[in-house]
C-alpha positions as CSV (number, residue, x, y, z in Angstrom):
1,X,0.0,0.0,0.0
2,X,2.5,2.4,0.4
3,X,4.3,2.4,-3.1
4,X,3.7,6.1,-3.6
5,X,5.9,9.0,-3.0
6,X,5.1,10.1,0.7
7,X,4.7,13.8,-0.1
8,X,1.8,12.9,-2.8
9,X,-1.7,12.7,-1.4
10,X,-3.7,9.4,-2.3
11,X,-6.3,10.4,-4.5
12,X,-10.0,8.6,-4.0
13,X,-9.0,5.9,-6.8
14,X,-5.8,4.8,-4.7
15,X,-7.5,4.2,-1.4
16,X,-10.7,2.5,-3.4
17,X,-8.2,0.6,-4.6
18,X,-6.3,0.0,-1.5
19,X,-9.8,-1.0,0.7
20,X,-11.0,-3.4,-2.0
21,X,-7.3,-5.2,-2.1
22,X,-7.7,-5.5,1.9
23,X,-11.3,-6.7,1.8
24,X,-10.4,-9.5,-1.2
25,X,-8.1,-11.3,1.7
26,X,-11.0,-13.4,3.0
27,X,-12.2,-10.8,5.5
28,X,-10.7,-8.2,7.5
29,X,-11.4,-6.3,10.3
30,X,-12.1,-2.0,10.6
31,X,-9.2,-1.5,12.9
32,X,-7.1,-3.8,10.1
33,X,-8.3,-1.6,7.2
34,X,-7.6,1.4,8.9
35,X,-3.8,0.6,9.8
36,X,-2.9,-1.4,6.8
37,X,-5.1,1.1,4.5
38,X,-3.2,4.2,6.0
39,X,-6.7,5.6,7.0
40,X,-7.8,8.1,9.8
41,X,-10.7,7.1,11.5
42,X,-13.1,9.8,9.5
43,X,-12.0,8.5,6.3
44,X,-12.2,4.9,7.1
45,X,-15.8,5.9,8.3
46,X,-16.8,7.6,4.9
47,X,-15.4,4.8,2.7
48,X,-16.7,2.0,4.6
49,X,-20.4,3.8,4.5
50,X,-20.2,4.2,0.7
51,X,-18.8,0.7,0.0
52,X,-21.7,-1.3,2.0
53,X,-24.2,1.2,0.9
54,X,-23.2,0.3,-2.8
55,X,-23.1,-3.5,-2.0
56,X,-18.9,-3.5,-3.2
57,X,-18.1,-4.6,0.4
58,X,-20.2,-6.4,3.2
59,X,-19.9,-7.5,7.0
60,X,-19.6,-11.1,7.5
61,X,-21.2,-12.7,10.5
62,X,-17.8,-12.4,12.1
63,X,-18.1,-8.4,11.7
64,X,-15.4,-8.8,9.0
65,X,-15.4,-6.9,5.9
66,X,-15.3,-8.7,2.8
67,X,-15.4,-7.6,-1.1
68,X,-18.7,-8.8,-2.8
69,X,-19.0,-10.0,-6.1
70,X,-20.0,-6.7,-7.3
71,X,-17.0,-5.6,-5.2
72,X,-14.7,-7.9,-7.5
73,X,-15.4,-7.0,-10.8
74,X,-15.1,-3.1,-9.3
75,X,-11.8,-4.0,-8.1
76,X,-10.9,-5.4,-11.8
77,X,-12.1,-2.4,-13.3
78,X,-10.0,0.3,-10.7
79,X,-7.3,-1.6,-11.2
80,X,-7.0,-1.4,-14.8
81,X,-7.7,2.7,-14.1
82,X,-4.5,2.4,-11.3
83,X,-2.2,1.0,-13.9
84,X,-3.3,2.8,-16.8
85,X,-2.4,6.2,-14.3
86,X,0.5,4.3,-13.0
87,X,1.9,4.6,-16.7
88,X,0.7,7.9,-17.7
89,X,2.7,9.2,-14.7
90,X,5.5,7.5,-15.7
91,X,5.7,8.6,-19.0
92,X,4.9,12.1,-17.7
93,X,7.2,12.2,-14.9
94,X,10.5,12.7,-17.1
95,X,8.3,15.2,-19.1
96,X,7.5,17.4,-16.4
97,X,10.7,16.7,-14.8
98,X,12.6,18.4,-17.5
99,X,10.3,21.4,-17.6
100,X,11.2,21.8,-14.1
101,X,14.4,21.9,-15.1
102,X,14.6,24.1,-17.8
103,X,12.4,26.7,-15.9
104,X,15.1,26.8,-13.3
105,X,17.7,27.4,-15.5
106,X,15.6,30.0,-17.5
107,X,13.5,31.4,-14.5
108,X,10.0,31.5,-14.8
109,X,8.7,33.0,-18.1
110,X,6.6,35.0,-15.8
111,X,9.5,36.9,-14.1
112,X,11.3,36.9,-17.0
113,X,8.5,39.3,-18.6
114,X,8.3,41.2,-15.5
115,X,12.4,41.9,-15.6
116,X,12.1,42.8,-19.5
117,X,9.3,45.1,-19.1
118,X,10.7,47.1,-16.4
């Protein structure tokens, strides 16, 4: 779960994605989710609520959490949405990377037509 560069905020996708890999282990408990998942109680609250209102995840008699059929074939699809953004960023990366780079070695074109008009 935690693959991602730790100054990067998980976006909704990634800790979908995250909950519905913990739930497909057979069952798992809040307090699990929570820790594993890298959750704070409040969001852990809102993402459980939508995922058993939706029928994606459901309580077992044991009070475990467990993915649903449903749950499964949503997990198939956001997965193939995680890697497909897994390999736009990583063609983007360099791209961005080296605009970075050539603005700091320029400056910014902002203050550059600030220092020229003045």
């Amino acid at each position: 779960m935690q693959n991602r560069i730790m100054s990067r905020r998980r976006s909704s996708i990634d800790i979908l994605h995250d909950i519905l890999k913990l739930c497909d282990s057979g069952g798992i408990k809040k307090t699990a989710i929570m820790y594993r998942g890298n959750l704070s109680y409040d969001q852990l609250r809102r993402y459980l609520a939508v995922l058993t209102r939706q029928e994606i995840i459901a309580k077992n008699d044991a009070g475990d959490y467990q993915i649903t059929e449903k749950g499964r074939h949503t997990q198939r699809r956001v997965s193939t949405v995680v890697e497909l953004l897994k390999d736009l960023n990583a063609e983007l990366d360099p791209v961005v990377e080296a605009e970075n780079v050539s603005e700091a070695r320029n400056g910014h074109p902002e203050e550059h037509a600030v220092a020229v008009g003045s």
